[in-house]
N, C-alpha and C positions, 0 to 999 in steps of 0.2 A: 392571577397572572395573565398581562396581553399575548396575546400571540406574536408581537415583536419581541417582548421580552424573551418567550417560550427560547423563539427560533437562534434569538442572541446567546442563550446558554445553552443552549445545544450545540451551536457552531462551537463556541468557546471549548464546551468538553471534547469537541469529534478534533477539535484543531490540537490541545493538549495530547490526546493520544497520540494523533496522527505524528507529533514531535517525539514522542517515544519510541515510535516505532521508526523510524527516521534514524535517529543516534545510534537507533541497535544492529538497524540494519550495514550503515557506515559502518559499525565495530565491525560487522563480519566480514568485511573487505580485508581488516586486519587478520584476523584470525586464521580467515581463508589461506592468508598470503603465508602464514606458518605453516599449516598443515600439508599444503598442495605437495611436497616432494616426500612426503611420504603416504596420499591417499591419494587413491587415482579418483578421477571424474565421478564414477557413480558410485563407489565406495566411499565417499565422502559425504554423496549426498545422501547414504542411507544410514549412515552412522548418525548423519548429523538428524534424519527423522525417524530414525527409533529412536534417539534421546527426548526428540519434542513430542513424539506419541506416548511413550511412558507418561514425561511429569504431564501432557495435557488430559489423559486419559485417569490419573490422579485424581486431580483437580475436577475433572468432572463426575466425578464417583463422590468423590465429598461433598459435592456442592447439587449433586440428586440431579443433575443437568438431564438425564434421560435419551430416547431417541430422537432424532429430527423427525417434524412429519413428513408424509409422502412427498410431498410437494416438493420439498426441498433438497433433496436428494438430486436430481437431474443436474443442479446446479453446485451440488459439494460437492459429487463427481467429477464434471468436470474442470473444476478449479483444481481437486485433488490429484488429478491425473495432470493437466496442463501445467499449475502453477509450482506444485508443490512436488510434482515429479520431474517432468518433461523440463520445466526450467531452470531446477536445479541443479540437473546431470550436466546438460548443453551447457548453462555456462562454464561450468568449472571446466567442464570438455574446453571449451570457446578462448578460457584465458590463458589456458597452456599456450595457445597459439598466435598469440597477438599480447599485446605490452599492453599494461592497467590503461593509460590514459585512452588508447583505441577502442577498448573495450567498452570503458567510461560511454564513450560519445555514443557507441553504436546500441547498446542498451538503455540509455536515454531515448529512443526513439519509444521506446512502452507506453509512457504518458500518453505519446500522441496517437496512440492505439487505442488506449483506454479510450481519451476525449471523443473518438473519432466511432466508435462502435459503441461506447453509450450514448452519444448521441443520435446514433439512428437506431440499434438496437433496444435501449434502453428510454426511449424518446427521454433522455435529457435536455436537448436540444444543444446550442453553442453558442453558449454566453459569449458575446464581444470581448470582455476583463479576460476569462479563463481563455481564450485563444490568444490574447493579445499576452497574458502572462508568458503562458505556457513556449511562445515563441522566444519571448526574452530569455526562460530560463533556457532554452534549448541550448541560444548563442553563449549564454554561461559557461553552460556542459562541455561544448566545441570548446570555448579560450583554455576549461581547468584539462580535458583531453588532450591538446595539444601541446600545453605547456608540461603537462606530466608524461610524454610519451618517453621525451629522451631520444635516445638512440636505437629504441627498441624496433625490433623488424614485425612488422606483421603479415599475416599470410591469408588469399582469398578464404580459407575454408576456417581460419579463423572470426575472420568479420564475419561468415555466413551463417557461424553458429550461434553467434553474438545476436546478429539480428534475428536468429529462431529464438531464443531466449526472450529478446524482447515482445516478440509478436506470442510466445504461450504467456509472457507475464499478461497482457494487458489482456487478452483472452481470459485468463482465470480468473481476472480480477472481477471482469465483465462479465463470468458465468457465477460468480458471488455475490452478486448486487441480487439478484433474484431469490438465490437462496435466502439471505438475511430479511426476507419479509416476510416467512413463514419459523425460520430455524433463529436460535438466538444467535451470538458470536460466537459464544463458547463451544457450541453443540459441530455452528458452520468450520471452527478452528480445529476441533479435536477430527471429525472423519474425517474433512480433508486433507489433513496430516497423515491420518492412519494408510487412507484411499492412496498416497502418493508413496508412504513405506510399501503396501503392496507393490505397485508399480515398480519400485527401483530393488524389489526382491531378488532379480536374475543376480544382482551384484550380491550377494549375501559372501557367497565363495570369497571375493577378493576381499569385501571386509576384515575378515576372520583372520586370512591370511597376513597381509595389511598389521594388523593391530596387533600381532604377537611380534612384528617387526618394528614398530614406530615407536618414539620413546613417549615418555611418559610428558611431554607437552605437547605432543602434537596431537597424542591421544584426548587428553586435558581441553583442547583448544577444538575439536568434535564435542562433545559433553558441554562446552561454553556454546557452538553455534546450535544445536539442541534446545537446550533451558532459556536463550535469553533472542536469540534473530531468530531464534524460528517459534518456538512454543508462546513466550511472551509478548514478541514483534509482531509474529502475525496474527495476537488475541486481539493486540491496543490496534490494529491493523482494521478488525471485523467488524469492532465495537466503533470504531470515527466512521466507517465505511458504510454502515446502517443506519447514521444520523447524518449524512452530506449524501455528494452525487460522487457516481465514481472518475467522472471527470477531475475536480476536485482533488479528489482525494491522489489520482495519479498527477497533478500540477502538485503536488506537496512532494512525491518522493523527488522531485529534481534537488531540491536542498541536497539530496545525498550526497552527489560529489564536495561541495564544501565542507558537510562535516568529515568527511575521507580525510579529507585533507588537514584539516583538526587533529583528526587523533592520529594521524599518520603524523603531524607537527608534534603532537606530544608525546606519544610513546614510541616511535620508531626515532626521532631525532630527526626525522625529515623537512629540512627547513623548506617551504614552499618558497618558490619565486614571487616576484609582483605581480607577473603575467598569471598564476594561481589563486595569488590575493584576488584580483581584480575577477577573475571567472567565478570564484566563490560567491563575492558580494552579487554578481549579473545571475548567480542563478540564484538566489537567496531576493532577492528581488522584484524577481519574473514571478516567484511561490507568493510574495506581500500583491503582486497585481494580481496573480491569479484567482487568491482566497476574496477580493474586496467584492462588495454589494454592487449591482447595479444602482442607480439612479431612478428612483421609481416615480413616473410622474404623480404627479399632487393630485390626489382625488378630488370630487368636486364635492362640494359641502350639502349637509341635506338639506332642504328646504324646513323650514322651522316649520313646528307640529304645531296644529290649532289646539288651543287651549280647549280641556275638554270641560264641557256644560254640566256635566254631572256623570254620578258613578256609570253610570253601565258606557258610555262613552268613554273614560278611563278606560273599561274592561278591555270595550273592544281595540283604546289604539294599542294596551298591551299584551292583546294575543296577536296583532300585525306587527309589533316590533319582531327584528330577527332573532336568529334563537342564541343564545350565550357560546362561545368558543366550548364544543363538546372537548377539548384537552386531548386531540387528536395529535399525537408528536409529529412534529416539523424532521420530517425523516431526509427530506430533499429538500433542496433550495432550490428554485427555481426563477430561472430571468429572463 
């Protein structure tokens, strides 16, 4: 296999995950939206990662997953603190106090955190497509925002939480990229889960309390964001995330809001407007510019090899040919 081929199925698998984790995340918008009046901000968020730390601590016990090595620890840390604690409290804090479409827009600013500190943290650099995408999906996010706000009131210390959410997502994400080149997915998904149920421990109290009080869907719908936006999400999350950049990979989650609005169309009965239609498709199309190849200029052709005179002259032009594709995984793309 060429090394375009290589890099072409690899994007293909990291962009399949990355669409899973996408859909599941969008579902937890829904779910969220069930449980919030009866689990406060951080009691939510630890209900919802002790369920993902059990079934991923599972799964890595039967599958012999082991410890990370050293290295990689520095950077499970602090994803598992930023992403997987810090911005899971904040937000739900964040949307109590401002209306979903408000939210929508101001936590969409993550991607351009990620682009923006993997590219000089991470020397990914900044692809012209992924910045020129990522812009488009933004003005998506603003149309599906604004069209989904309604009449909702929002408040400074609402947007301010919102946008700390955004600013520890794209931090976590960007302290994950590191880890994933020493730790596998599995190994980087499982302690950062666990690292962030530590973290959101002070809330164990209100949990407890909480959950002899909430009925049995809302509890139900904790045990759903658990197993499938957090354990599952952010496995398919690790695994696209160690085969692309994490630029990339944060120009994919803007699709969220359009599928929000999907399954907020289908199972809540929420018929979107045009002005939602139309936001949908502008971010779902900033994500098709962000994800495309650059244009690679045409390499220059070799100059044709003199016919060799005899054997040892064969030998020597093919111990100067270059040496075969060692099967090095196309981990990054880069433009």
């Amino acid at each position: 296999m060429n090394r375009s081929t290589n890099t072409s199925g690899t994007d293909r698998s990291a962009l399949i995950a990355a669409s899973v984790t996408v859909v599941l995340w969008a579902s937890a918008f829904v779910s969220i939206r069930a449980s919030a009046d009866y689990f406060s901000p951080g009691a939510l968020a630890l209900g919802r990662l002790v369920t993902g730390s059990v079934a991923l601590v599972c799964v890595l016990l039967v599958k012999r997953g082991g410890l990370p090595p050293r290295k990689a620890w520095p950077g499970i840390a602090a994803s598992g603190v930023l992403w997987f604690g810090v911005y899971m409290v904040v937000l739900n804090w964040g949307e109590q106090k401002v209306d979903a479409g408000t939210a929508s827009m101001v936590v969409n600013v993550g991607p351009m955190v990620i682009a923006l500190l993997g590219g000089w943290l991470l020397k990914e650099g900044f692809p012209p497509l992924l910045l020129l995408g990522m812009a488009v999906s933004f003005v998506g996010a603003v149309v599906v925002g604004f069209s989904t706000s309604g009449e909702g009131s929002s408040s400074v210390l609402g947007v301010l939480l919102c946008l700390l959410a955004a600013v520890a997502y794209g931090a976590g994400v960007v302290s994950q990229k590191p880890a994933l080149r020493h730790a596998t997915p599995m190994q980087t998904t499982t302690f950062g889960c666990l690292i962030g149920t530590v973290a959101c421990l002070p809330f164990s109290g209100q949990l407890v309390s909480q959950l002899s009080e909430a009925p049995l869907s809302a509890t139900l719908n904790v045990v759903y964001l658990g197993l499938f936006p957090t354990a599952l999400a952010f496995s398919t999350w690790a695994y696209a995330l160690s085969r692309t950049t994490a630029g990339k990979m944060g120009a994919t989650t803007y699709a969220v809001p359009a599928v929000v609005v999907l399954i907020s169309w289908i199972f809540l009965r929420e018929v979107p407007g045009w002005l939602t239609l139309l936001g949908g498709a502008i971010c779902l199309a900033g994500v098709a510019v962000s994800r495309r190849r650059g244009i690679r200029a045409p390499q220059a052709s070799p100059a044709p090899a003199a016919e060799p005179s005899a054997t040892a002259d064969a030998g020597s032009t093919a111990d100067a040919a270059p040496p075969a594709d060692s099967g090095t995984p196309a981990a990054e793309t880069r433009h």
